[in-house]
N, C-alpha and C positions, 0 to 999 in steps of 0.2 A: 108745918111749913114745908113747901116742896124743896128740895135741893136741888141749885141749878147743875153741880158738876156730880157726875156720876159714873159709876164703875164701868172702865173701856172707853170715855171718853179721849179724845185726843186734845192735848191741854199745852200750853207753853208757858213756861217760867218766865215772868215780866217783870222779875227783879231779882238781886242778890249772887251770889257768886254762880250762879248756875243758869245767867239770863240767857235768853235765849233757845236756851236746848227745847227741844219738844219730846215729849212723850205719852205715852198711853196713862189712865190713871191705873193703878192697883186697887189702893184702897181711900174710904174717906171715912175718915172716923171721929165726929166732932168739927173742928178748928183746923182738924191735919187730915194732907193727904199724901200719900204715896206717889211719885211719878218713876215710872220706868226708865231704869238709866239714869236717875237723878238723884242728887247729897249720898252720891255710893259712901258705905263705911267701912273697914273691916274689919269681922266680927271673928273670935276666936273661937272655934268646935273643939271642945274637951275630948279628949282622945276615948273610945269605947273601947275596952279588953283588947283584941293585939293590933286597933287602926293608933297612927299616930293622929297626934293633933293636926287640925290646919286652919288657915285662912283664908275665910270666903268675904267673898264682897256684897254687901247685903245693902238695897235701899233704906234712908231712914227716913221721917213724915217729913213736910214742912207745913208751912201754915197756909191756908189755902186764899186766903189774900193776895199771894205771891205769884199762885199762875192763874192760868185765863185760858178760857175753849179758844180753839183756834179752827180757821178754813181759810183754805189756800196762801198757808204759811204767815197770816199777821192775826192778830191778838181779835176777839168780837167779844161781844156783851151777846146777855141772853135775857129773852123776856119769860115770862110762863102768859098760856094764853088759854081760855076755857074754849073747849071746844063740844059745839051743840050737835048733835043727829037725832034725825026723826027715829031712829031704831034706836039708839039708844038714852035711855031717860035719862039718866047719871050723866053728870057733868065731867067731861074728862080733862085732863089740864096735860096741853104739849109743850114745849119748848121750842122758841123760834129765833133766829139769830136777827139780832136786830141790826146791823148793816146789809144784807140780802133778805131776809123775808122768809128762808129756808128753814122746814123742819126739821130739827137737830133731833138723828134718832136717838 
């Protein structure tokens, strides 16, 4: 099955305490994904030989139900479309936005 949201996409959180925000994706892994600058947590670094400990702010997943591609700052759906050329035999499958028509690299 193809995956509509993909790594570097630019995505907006359309529910939950973090609505709104936009960001890049990181990662998707299953059900969760990553967004940049989104559910920050922070995470405690065990101290190595003579660094002290500290606290970094680290993204955690959310479930990918929650955010949505975005263009020109509101929320779009995505289709997947096969797309045919006489040079190439193999059926290639693009992503298209389906409020503009525009191919989502």
């Amino acid at each position: 099955m193809t995956k509509k949201l993909k790594v570097n996409d630019l995505v907006i959180v359309i529910s939950g305490a973090e609505k709104k925000k936009i960001g890049k994706l990181i990662s998707v892994k299953g059900d969760l994904v990553c967004v940049e600058g989104v559910n920050l947590r922070n995470v405690s670094k065990k101290r190595q030989d003579s660094a002290s400990s500290e606290k970094i702010k680290k993204e955690r997943p959310i479930h990918k139900s929650n955010v949505s591609a975005v263009e020109d700052g509101s929320p779009i759906k995505i289709s997947i479309r096969n797309k045919k050329d006489q040079s190439n035999p193999f059926n290639c499958k693009i992503r298209i936005s389906k409020k503009t028509g525009k191919n989502i690299i």
